[in-house]
C-alpha positions in Angstrom: -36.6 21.0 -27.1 -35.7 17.6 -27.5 -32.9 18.8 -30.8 -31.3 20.8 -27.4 -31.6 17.5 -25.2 -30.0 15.9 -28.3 -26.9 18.7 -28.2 -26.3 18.9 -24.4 -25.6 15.1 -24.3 -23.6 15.0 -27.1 -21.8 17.8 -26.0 -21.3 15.1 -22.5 -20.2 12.5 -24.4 -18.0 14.5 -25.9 -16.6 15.4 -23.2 -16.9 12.3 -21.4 -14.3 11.0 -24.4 -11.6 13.7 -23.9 -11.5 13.7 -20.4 -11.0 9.7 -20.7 -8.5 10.1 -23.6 -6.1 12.4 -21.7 -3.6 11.1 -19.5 -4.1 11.0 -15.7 -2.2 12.9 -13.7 -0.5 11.5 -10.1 -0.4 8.2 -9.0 -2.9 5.6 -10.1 -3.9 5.0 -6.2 -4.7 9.1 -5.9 -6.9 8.7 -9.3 -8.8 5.9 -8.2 -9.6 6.9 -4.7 -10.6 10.5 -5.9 -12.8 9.2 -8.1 -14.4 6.5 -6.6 -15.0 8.7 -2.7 -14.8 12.2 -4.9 -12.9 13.9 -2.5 -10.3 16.5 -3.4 -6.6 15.0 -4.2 -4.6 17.1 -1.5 -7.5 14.9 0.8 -6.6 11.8 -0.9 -2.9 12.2 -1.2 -2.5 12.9 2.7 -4.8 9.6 2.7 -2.7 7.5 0.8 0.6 9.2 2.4 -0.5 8.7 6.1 -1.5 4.8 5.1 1.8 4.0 3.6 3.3 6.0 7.0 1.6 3.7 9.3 2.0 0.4 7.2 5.8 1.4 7.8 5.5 1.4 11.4 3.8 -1.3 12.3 6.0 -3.5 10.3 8.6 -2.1 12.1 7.0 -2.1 15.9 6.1 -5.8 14.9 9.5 -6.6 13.9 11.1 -4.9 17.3 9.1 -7.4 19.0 9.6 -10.4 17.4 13.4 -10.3 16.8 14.0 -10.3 20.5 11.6 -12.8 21.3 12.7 -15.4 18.8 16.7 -14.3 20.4 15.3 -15.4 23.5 13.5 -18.6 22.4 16.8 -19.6 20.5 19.1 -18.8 23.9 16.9 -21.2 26.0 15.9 -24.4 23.5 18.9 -24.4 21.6 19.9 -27.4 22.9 16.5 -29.1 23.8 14.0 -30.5 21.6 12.8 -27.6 20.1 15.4 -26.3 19.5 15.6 -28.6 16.3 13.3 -26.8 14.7 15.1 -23.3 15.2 16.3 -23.0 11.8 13.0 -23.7 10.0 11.9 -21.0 12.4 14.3 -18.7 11.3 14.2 -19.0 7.4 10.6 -18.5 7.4 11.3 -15.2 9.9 13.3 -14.1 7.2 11.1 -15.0 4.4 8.6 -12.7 6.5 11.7 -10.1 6.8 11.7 -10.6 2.5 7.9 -10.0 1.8 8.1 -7.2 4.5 11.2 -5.3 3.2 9.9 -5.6 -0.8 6.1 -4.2 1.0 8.0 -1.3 2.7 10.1 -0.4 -0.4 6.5 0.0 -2.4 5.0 1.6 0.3 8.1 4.6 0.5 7.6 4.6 -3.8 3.7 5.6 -2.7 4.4 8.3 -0.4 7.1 9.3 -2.6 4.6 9.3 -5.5 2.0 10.4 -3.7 
């Protein structure tokens, strides 16, 4: 009895070993998530696809609404006092506009990927 207790988890570990030696398949993300929440990877892949999808728009819905309102703040304080910090304002929007656009480009290699 215990000689077959003895086999059978060998025969695991075994296993256990090849299955970690081979080379995952897909995406790192997909891998992870399936095994951490063991869902199936179509499951997981729509997941991670939808995610990126969204991340996409809301950095565009947030952009659509800031662009006009910092327009509008630099038509009427232009020449008032602060205006003179408009161009601080501005570099750091498009430092934002930077980070954003390198997120986005990682986020279209995910669904892409995916």
């Amino acid at each position: 009895m215990a000689n077959n207790n003895r086999k059978a988890r060998r025969q695991r570990a075994i296993a256990a070993r090849q299955s970690a030696a081979r080379k995952p398949k897909g995406s790192f993300v997909v891998n992870e998530l399936q095994h951490l929440i063991g869902a199936e990877e179509e499951d997981v892949v729509r997941a991670a696809r939808w995610r990126a999808k969204q991340n996409i728009y809301v950095f565009l819905m947030v952009n659509l609404v800031i662009i006009p309102s910092l327009l509008i703040f630099t038509y009427f304080t232009w020449d008032s006092a602060p205006g003179k910090v408009l161009p601080f304002i501005w570099a750091g929007y498009a430092l934002v506009l930077i980070f954003q656009t390198r997120a986005m480009l990682r986020f279209k290699r995910i669904i892409k990927n995916a």
